[in-house]
C-alpha positions in Angstrom: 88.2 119.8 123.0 85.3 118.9 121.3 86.1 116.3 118.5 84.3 115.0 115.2 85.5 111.7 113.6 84.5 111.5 109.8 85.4 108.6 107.9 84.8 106.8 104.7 85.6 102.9 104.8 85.0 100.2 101.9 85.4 97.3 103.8 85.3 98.4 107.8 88.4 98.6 108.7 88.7 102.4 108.5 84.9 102.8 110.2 86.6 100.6 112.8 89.3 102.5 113.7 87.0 105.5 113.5 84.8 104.4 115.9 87.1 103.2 118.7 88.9 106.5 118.2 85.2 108.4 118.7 84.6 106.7 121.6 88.7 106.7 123.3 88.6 110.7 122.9 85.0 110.8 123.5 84.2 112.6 120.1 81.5 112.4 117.6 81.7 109.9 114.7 79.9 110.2 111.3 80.7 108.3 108.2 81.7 110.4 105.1 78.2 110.8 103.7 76.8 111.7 106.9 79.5 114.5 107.8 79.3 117.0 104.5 75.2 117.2 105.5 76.3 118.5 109.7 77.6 121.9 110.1 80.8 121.3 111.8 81.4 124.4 112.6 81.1 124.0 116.2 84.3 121.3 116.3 87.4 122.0 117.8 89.5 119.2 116.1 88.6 117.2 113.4 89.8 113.9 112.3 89.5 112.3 109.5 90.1 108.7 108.2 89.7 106.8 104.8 91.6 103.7 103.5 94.6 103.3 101.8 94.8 101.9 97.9 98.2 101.8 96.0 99.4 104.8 97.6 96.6 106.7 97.5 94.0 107.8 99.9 90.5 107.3 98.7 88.3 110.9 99.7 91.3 112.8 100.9 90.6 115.8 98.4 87.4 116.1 100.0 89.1 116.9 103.7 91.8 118.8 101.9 89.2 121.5 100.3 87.5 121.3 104.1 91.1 122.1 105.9 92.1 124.8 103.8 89.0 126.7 105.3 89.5 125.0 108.9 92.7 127.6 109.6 91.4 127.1 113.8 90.9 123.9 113.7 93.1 121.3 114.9 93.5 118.4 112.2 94.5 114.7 111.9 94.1 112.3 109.2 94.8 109.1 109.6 94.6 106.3 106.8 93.9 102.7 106.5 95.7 100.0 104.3 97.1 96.3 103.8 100.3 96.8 104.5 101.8 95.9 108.1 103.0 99.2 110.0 106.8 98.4 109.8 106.3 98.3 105.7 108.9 101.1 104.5 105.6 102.1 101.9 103.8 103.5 104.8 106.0 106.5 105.3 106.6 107.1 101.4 102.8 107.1 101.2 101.8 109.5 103.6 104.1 112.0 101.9 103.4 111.3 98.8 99.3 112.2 99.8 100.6 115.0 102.1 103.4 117.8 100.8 105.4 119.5 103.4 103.0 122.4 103.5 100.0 120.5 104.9 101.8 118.1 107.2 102.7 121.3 109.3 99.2 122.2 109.3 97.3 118.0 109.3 99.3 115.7 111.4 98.8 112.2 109.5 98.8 108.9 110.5 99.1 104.9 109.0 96.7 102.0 110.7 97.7 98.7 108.9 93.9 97.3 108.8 94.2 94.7 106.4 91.8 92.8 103.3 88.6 91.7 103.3 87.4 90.2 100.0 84.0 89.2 100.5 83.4 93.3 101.0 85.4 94.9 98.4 83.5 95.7 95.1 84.2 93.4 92.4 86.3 95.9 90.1 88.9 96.0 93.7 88.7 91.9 94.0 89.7 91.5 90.6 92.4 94.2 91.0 93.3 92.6 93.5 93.4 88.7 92.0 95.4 89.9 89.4 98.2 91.4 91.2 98.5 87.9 93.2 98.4 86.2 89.7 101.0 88.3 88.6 103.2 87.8 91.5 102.5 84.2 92.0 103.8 83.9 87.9 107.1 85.8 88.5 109.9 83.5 88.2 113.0 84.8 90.7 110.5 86.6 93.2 112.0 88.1 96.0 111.8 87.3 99.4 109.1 90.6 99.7 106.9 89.4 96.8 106.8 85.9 97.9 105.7 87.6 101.8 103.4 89.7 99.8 101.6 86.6 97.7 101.1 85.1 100.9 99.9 88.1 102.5 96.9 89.2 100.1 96.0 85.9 98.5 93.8 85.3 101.6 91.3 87.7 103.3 93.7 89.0 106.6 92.9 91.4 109.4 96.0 93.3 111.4 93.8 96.2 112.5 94.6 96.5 116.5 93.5 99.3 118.7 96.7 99.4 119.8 97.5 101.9 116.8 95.1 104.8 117.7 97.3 105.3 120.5 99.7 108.4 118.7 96.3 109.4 117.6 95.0 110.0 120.6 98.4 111.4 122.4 98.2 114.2 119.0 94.7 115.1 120.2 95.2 115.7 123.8 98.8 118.0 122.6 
């Protein structure tokens, strides 16, 4: 089945994932950019990937006007965020960006990558200080907030290519 990746990552761990997917299903791999120049007409399945912020998934309105017009296509989407893959957020999240409607048409998929703050832009650093500065000054934290000021206070990575796997089994279906 001939396969295009298309990503858009802030801080690599989405062009990561994208790219050991390209080359696990032997597919083509174009960042974001790259992908609405190519004609991808010619694709059997497309997959697309994009990181995770607050419950949201950065780009995905782009792939949703694309799938709408992709009726024989085969589609995945698969985003990228902080949060470890047993968080209970994941699965809320991927709802909340996909109604029922499209999940029987994309299937979707969570790949905890992690936080790299020498990468993001400055307006996501400081979003990002502030929530730890807000947690850190919560008196009565609960045992998740004080796991979750640990967690982001530092640059992390928890990206494994262990997680393309479902991926991967979804494409060869």
């Amino acid at each position: 089945m001939k396969t295009v990746v298309i990503y858009y990552s802030q801080t690599g761990f989405t062009k990561r994932y994208a790219e050991w997917l390209a080359e696990a299903a032997g597919a083509d791999c174009f960042d974001l950019a790259k992908a609405k120049k190519k004609n991808l007409d010619g694709y059997e399945a497309v997959v697309f990937g994009s990181w995770a912020c607050a419950g949201g998934v950065s780009k995905l309105g782009w792939f949703k006007n694309k799938a709408a017009k992709w009726a024989d296509k085969k589609l995945l989407a698969f985003c990228v965020g902080a949060s470890p893959m047993e968080s209970p957020e994941v699965e809320k999240a991927l709802k909340q960006n996909f109604g029922v409607p499209e999940l029987q048409r994309v299937n979707a998929f969570y790949c905890p990558g992690g936080l790299n703050y020498e990468k993001m832009p400055a307006s996501s650093r400081l979003m990002m200080k502030l929530l730890v500065k807000t947690l850190q000054a919560k008196k009565d934290k609960t045992k998740e907030e004080q796991e979750m000021v640990k967690m982001i206070s530092a640059s992390y990575d928890i990206a494994d290519k262990k997680y393309i796997e479902p991926i991967l089994e979804c494409l060869k279906k």
